[in-house]
C-alpha positions as CSV (number, residue, x, y, z in Angstrom):
1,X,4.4,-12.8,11.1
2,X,7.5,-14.4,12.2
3,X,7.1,-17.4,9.9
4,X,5.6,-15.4,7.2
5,X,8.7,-13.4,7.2
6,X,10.8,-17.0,7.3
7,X,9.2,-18.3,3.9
8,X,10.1,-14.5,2.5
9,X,13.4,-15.1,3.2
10,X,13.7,-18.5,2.1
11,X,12.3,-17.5,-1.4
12,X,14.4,-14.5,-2.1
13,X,17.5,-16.6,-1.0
14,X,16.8,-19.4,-3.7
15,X,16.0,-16.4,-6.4
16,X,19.4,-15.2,-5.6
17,X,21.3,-18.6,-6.3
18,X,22.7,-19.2,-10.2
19,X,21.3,-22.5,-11.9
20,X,24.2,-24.0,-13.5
21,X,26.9,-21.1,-12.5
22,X,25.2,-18.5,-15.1
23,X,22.5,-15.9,-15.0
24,X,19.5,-16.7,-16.8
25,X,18.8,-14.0,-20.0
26,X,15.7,-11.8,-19.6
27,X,13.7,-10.7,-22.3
28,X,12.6,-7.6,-21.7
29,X,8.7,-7.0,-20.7
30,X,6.6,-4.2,-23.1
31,X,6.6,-1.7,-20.1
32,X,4.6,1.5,-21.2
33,X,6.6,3.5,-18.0
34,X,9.3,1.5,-16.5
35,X,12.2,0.9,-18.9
36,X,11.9,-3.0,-19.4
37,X,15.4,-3.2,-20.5
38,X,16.2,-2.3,-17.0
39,X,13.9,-4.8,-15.3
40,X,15.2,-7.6,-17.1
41,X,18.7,-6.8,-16.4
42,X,17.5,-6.7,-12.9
43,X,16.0,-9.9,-13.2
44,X,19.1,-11.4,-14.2
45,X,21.4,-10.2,-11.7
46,X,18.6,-11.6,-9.1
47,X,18.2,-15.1,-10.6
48,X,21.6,-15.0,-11.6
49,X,22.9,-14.9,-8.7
50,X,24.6,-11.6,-8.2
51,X,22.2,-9.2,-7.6
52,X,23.6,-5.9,-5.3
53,X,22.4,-6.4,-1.7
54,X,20.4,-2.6,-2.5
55,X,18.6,-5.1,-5.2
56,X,17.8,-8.0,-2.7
57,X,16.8,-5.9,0.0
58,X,14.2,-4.2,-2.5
59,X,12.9,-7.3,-3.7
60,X,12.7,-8.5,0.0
61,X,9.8,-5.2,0.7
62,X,8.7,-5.6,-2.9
63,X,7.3,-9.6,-1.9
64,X,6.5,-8.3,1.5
65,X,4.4,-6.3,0.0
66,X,2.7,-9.2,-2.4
67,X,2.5,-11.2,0.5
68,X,0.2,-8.9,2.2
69,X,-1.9,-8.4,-0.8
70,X,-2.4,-12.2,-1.6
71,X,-4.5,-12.1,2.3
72,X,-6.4,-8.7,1.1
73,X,-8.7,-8.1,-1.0
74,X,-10.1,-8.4,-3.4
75,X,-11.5,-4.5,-3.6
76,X,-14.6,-2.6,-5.5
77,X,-16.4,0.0,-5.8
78,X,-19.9,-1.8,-4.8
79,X,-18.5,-1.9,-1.0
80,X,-19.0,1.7,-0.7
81,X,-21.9,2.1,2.1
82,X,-24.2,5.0,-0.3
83,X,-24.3,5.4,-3.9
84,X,-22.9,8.6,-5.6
85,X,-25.6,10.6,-7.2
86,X,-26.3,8.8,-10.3
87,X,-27.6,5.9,-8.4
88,X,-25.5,3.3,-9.5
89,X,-22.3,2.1,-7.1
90,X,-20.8,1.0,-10.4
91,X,-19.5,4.8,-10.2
92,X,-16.4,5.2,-8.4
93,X,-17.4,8.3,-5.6
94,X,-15.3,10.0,-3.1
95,X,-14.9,13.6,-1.3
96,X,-13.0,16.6,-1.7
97,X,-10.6,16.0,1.4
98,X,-9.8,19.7,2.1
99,X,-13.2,20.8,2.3
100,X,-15.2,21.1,5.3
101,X,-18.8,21.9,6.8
102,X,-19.5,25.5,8.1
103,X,-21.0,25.5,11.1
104,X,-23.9,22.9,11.8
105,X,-27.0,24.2,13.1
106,X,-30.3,22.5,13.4
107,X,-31.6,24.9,10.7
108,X,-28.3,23.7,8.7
109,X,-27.8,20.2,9.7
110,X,-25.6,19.6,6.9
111,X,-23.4,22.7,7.5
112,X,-23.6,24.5,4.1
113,X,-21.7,25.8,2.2
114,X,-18.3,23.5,2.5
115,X,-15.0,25.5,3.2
116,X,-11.6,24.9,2.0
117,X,-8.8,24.3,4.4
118,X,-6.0,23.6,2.4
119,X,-3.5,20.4,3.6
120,X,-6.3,19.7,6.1
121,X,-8.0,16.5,5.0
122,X,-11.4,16.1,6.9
123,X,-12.3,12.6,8.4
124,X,-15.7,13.1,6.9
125,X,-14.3,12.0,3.2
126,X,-13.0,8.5,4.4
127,X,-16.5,7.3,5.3
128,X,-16.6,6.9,1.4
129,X,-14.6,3.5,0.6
130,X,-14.1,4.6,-2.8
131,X,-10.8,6.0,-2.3
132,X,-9.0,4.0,0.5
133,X,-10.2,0.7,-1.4
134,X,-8.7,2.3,-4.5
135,X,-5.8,2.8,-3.2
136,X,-4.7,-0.5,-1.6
137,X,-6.6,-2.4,-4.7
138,X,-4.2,-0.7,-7.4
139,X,-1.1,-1.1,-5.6
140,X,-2.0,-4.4,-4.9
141,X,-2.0,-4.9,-8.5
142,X,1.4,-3.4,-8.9
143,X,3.3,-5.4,-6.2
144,X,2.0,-8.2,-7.0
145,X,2.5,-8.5,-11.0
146,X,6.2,-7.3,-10.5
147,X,6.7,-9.9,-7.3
148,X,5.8,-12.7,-10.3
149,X,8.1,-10.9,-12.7
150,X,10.8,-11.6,-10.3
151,X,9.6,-15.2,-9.1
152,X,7.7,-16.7,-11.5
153,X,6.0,-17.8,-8.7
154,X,2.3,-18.3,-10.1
155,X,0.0,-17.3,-6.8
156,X,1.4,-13.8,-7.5
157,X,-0.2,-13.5,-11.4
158,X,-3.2,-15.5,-10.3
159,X,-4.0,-13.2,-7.0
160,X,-3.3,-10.2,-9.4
161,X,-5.5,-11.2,-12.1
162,X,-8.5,-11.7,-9.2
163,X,-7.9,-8.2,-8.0
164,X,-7.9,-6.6,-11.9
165,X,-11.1,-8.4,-12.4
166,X,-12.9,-7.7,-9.4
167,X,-12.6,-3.7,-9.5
168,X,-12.7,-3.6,-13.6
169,X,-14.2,-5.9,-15.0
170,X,-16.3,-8.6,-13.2
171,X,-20.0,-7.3,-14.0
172,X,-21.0,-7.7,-10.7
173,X,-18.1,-5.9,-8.7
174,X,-16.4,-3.3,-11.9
175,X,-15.9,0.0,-12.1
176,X,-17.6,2.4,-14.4
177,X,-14.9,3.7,-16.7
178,X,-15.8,7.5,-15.6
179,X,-14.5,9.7,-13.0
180,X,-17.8,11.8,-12.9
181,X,-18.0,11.7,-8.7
182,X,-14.9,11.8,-7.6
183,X,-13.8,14.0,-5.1
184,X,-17.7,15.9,-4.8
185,X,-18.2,19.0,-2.4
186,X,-21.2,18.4,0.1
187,X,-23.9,21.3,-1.0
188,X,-22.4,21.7,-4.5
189,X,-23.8,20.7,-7.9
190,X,-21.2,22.4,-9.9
191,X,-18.6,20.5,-12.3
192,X,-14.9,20.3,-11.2
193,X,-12.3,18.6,-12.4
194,X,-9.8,18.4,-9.7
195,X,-11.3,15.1,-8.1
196,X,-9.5,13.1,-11.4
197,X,-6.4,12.9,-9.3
198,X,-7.1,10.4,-7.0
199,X,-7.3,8.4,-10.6
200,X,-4.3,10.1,-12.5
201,X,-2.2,10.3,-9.0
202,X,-2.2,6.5,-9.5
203,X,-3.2,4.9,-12.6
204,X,-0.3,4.8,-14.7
205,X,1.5,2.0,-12.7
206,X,-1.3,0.0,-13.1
207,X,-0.5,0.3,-17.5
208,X,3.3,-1.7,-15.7
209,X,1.2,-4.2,-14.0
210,X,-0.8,-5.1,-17.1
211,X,2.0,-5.5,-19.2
212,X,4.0,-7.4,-16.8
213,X,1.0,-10.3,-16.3
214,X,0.8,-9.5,-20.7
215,X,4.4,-11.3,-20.1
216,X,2.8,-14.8,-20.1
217,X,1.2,-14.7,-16.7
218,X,-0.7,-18.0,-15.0
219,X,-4.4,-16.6,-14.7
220,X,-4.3,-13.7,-16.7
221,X,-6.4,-15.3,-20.4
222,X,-6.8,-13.4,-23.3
223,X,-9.7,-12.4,-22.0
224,X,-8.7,-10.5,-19.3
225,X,-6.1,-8.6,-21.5
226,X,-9.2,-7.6,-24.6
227,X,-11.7,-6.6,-21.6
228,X,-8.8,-4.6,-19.8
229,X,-8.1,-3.0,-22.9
230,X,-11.9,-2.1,-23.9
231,X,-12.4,-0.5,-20.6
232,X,-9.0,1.6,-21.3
233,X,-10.3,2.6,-24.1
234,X,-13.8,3.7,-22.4
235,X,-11.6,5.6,-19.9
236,X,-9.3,7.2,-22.0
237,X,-12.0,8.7,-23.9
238,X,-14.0,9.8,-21.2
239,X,-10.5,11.3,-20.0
240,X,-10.1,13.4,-22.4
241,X,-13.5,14.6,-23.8
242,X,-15.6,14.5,-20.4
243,X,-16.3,18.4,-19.2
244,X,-14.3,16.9,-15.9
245,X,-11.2,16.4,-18.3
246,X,-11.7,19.3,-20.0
247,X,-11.6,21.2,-17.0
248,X,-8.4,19.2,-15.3
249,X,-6.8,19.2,-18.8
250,X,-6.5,23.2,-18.5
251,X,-5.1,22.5,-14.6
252,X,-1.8,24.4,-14.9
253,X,-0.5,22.9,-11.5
254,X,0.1,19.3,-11.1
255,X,-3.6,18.5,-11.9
256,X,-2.5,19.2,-15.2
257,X,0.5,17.1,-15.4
258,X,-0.4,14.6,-13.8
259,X,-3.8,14.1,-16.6
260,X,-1.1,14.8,-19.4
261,X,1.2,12.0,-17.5
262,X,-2.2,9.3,-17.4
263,X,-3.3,9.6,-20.9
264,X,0.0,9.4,-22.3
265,X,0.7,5.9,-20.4
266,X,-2.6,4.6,-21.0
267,X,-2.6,5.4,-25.3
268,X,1.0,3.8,-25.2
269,X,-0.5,0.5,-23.2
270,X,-3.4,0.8,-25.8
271,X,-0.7,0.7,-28.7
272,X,-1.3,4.6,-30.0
273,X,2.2,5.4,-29.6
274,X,1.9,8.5,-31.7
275,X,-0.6,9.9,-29.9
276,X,1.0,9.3,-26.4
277,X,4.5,11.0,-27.9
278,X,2.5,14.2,-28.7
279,X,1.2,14.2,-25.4
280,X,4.5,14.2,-23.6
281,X,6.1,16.8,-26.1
282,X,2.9,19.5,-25.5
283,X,3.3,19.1,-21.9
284,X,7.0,20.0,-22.0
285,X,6.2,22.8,-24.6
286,X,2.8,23.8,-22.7
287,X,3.9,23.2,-18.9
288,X,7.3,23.9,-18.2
289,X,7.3,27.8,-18.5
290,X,4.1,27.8,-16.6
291,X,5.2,25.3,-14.0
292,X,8.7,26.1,-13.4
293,X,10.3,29.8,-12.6
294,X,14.2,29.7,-13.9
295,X,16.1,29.0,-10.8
296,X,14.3,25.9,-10.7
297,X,11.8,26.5,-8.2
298,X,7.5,25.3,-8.7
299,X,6.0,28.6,-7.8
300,X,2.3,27.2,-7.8
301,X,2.9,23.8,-5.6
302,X,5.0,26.4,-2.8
303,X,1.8,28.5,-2.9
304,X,0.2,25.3,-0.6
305,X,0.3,24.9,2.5
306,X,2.0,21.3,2.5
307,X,4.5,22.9,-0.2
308,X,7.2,20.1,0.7
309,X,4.5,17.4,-0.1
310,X,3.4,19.3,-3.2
311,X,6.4,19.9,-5.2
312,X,7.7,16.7,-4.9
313,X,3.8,15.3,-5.9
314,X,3.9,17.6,-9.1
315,X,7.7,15.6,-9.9
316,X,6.9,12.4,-9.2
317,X,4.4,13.1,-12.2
318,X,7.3,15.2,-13.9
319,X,9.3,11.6,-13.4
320,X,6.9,9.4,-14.6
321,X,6.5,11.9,-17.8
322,X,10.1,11.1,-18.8
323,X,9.7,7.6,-17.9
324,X,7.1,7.0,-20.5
325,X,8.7,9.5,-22.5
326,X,11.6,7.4,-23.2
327,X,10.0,4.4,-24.4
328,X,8.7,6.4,-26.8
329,X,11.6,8.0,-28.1
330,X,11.3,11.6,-25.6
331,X,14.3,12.5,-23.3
332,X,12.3,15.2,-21.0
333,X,15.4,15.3,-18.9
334,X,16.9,17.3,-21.9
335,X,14.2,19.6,-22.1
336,X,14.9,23.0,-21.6
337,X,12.3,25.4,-21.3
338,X,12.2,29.5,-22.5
339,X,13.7,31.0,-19.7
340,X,16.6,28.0,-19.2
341,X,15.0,25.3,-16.6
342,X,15.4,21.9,-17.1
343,X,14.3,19.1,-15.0
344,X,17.2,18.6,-13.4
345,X,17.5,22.1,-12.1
346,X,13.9,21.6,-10.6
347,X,14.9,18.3,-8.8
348,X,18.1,20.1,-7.5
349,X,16.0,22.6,-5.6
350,X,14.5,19.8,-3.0
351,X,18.5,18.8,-2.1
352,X,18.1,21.2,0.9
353,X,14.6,19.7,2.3
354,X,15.7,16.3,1.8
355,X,19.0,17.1,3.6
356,X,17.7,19.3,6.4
357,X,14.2,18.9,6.7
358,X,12.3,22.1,7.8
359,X,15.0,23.7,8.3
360,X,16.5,23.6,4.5
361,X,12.8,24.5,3.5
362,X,11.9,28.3,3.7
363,X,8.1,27.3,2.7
364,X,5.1,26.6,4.3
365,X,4.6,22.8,5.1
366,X,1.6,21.9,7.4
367,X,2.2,18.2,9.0
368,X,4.9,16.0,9.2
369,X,7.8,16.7,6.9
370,X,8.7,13.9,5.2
371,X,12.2,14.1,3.8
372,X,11.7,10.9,2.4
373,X,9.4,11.1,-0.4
374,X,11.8,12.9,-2.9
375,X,14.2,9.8,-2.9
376,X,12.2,8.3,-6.3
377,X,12.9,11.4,-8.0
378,X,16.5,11.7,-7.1
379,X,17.1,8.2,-8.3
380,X,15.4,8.9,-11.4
381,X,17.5,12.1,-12.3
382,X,20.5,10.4,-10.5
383,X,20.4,7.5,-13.9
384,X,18.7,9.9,-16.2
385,X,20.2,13.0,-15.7
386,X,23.7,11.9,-14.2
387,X,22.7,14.4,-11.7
388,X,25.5,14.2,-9.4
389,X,24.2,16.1,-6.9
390,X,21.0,14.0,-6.2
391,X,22.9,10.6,-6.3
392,X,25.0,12.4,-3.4
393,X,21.9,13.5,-1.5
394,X,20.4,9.5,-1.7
395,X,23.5,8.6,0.2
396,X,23.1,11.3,3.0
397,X,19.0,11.9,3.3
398,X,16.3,9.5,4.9
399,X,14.7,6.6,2.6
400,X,11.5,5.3,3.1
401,X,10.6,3.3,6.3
402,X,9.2,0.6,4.4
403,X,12.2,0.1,2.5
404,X,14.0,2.0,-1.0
405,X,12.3,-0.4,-3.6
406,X,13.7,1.7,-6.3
407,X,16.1,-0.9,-7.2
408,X,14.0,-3.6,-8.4
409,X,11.4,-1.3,-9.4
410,X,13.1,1.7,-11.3
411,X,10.9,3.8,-11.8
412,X,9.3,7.1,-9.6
413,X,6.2,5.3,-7.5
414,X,3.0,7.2,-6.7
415,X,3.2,9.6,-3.4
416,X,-0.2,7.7,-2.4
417,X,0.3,6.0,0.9
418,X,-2.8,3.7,2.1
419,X,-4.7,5.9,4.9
420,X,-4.7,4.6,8.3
């Protein structure tokens, strides 16, 4: 680890010294959620020489993180130890983690029906690989396309492009482009929609990843980018016709925004910038009244038992909305709904919890309270919104353990840490 962490430090220290006395000019990458404009400049002030020190210590957890992920991996879906009910492991499967077995008998080995405990996840759903593999496969993928955006250093691309073809498009390893068994209840043959989110939760960063390795990346052919983009296409379809989707799409909580938030990224990667624009404009016409009561506040999310961990899941969707938003010509941050909330009022209700903790948050929270997790947010309505009040709060509340990456990434990251 020691010497691991040596070579780290010797490559983010030659990134940060000019070639010739002037910073390098960045184009700008085709981003479909982060503003490319700001990576490049980013880039700049890195190879250039004068990055901030917030900037270099980013990048220094940013390539920690690719340098774990080039010794992982590569993840699929056929590692899974039973096949979901169609048969075929091709079928990403996983299990509703709130729900648990009644009592097991020897008459009812199986413990039917499954209960719901909210907040309590049950050990029994991480037997299923599905969604731990998913997980640490697609933020793989992230890390390291935008630890070769910063370097140019090729292992990063080339590992990248292993771990995109392994869980979507090698024959033998790919995922089906279907969320059909996601999240199932043990004794239950019904349809439910709610399992899409351990896609939607995620799958937008992955649009960044693509278009960052689009950028000219060693390893990543033509190819890779047509066969990406035909499964995309399989995906998106199936996400918004499937009776799953259907279901999900009429999700008034952050189910809802978060499917609105996916399809929108994934048409703009595809090149159907229209129809991801209208998507972004019905959510803020369709979701904000529904979502968001006038002082601000996310009445369904505090109805959960981990309503710390909830509101701040439904506006890390909210801040990836306007992300992609803005590239296509959408400021969501100026949205203001019927009865006067805009985003920025919502963000400013989580000041107190991310200040105090438990004690500035009069809801239920089951679990550890994490006052970390609403820092992406504040940054984003900190440059957005010129919210004054949330680039005060960054300065005062705890960042993540692993590191504030905000600076080289700029843009709100998934609340999806790997499980232990």
């Amino acid at each position: 680890m020691r010497r691991a962490l040596g070579a780290l430090a010797v490559s983010v220290s030659v990134l940060l010294v000019p070639i010739s006395g002037t910073a390098i000019a960045a184009s700008p990458p085709h981003t479909v959620v982060t503003d490319g404009a700001k990576l490049a400049k980013v880039k700049q002030a890195i190879r250039g020489g004068h990055a901030s020190k917030a900037q270099r210590d980013a990048l220094k957890a940013v390539l920690a993180k690719a340098d774990t992920a080039l010794t992982t991996g590569p993840w699929s879906v056929m590692d899974k130890p039973t096949a979901p009910p169609s048969g075929d492991k091709h079928d990403y499967m996983s299990q509703a983690p709130y729900w648990w077995a009644s009592e097991k008998t020897p008459e009812n080995p199986q413990g039917c029906p499954y209960v719901n405990r909210d907040g309590q996840r049950n050990p029994e759903a991480d037997a299923i690989t599905d969604h731990t593999y998913r997980m640490w496969a697609w933020d793989a993928m992230y890390y390291l396309s935008l630890a070769w955006y910063y370097t140019g250093d090729a292992k990063y691309a080339k590992r990248a492009a292993l771990d995109i073809r392994t869980w979507f498009l090698d024959p033998a390893t790919k995922m089906n482009p279907n969320m059909t068994y996601s999240q199932i209840i043990p004794c239950k043959n019904t349809i439910s929609g709610t399992g899409i989110i351990d896609s939607t939760q995620s799958f937008s960063q992955l649009m960044d990843a693509f278009a960052l390795l689009d950028g000219g990346a060693p390893g990543w052919t033509g190819q890779d980018r047509a066969g990406i983009k035909a499964w995309l296409t399989q995906y998106l379809n199936w996400m918004q016709a499937s009776p799953q989707a259907k279901l999900e799409l009429a999700a008034t909580n952050n189910h809802g925004t978060f499917l609105d938030m996916q399809n929108a990224t994934i048409s703009a990667y595809l090149g159907h910038r229209d129809a991801a624009r209208k998507i972004v404009l019905d959510a803020e016409r369709k979701r904000f009244p529904v979502q968001f009561a006038a002082d601000g506040s996310q009445p369904l999310e505090l109805s959960r038992t981990m309503s710390w961990h909830y509101v701040n899941f439904n506006l890390t969707a909210w801040g990836r909305m306007a992300e992609v938003g803005k590239n296509l010509g959408v400021d969501v941050w100026k949205f203001k709904a019927p009865n006067g909330v805009t985003l920025r009022k919502v963000v400013d209700q989580l000041i107190p919890g991310a200040l105090q903790g438990a004690a500035g948050w009069p809801h239920q929270q089951i679990g550890v309270f994490d006052q970390s997790i609403a820092a992406d947010i504040f940054h984003a309505a900190a440059e957005e919104a010129h919210d004054s009040d949330a680039a005060a709060a960054l300065k005062k509340m705890p960042l993540p353990a692993g590191g504030d990456t905000w600076p080289v990434r700029v843009s709100c990251f998934p609340l999806d840490p790997p499980l232990k």
